[in-house]
C-alpha positions in Angstrom: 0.5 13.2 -6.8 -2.3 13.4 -4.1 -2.0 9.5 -3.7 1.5 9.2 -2.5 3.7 10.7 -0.1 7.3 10.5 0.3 10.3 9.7 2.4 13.6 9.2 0.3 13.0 6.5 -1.9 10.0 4.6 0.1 6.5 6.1 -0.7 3.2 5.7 1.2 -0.1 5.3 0.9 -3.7 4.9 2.3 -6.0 2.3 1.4 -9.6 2.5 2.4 -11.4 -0.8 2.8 -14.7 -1.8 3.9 -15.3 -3.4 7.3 -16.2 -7.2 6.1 -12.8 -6.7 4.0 -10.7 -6.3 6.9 -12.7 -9.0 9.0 -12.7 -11.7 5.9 -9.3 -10.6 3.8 -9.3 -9.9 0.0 -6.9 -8.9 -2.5 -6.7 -5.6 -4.0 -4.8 -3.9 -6.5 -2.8 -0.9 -5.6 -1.8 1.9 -7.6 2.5 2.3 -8.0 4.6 5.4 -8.3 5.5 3.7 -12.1 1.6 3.7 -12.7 1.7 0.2 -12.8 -0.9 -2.2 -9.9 0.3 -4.4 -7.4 -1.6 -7.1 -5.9 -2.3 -6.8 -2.3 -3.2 -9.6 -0.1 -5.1 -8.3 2.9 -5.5 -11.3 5.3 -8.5 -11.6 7.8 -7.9 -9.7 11.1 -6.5 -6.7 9.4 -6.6 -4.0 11.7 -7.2 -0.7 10.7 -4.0 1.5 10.6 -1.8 -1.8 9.8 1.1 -1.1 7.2 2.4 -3.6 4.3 5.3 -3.2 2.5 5.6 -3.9 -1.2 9.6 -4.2 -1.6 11.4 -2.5 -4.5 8.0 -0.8 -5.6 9.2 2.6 -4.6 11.3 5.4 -6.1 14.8 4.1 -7.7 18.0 6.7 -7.6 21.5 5.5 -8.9 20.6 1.6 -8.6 19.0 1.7 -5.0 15.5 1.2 -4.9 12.6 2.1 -2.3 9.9 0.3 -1.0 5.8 1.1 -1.1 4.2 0.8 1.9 0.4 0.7 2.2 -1.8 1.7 5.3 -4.9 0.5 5.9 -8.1 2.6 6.8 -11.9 1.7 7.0 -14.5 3.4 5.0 -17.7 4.2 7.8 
């Protein structure tokens, strides 16, 4: 999958928001590695390159489970 990449259990991905997202906040819904979407709350300020984690939303192997962690991009 083009959308995530991986490092043992925790996955990551890229967002891309618009400028007056990252200045105002929003919530979005993100895409998970079990197809399901999480909601996001971006707060105002957000800079660009700024990482959120989503605990227990990434890979699970033998009980332990990963985290997702988002990063944050502008579209021009």
């Amino acid at each position: 999958d083009d959308f995530f990449t991986r490092q043992g259990l925790d996955v990551y991905c890229t967002v891309w928001l618009k400028a007056e997202q990252l200045d105002g906040g929003t919530k979005i819904k993100v895409r998970t590695p079990a197809g399901k979407k999480a909601i996001l709350k971006i707060p105002a300020g957000t800079q660009i390159g700024q990482r959120f984690r989503l605990k227990g939303l990434g890979l699970t192997q033998n009980g332990h489970r990963g985290d997702q962690y988002v990063e944050i991009k502008a579209v021009a």
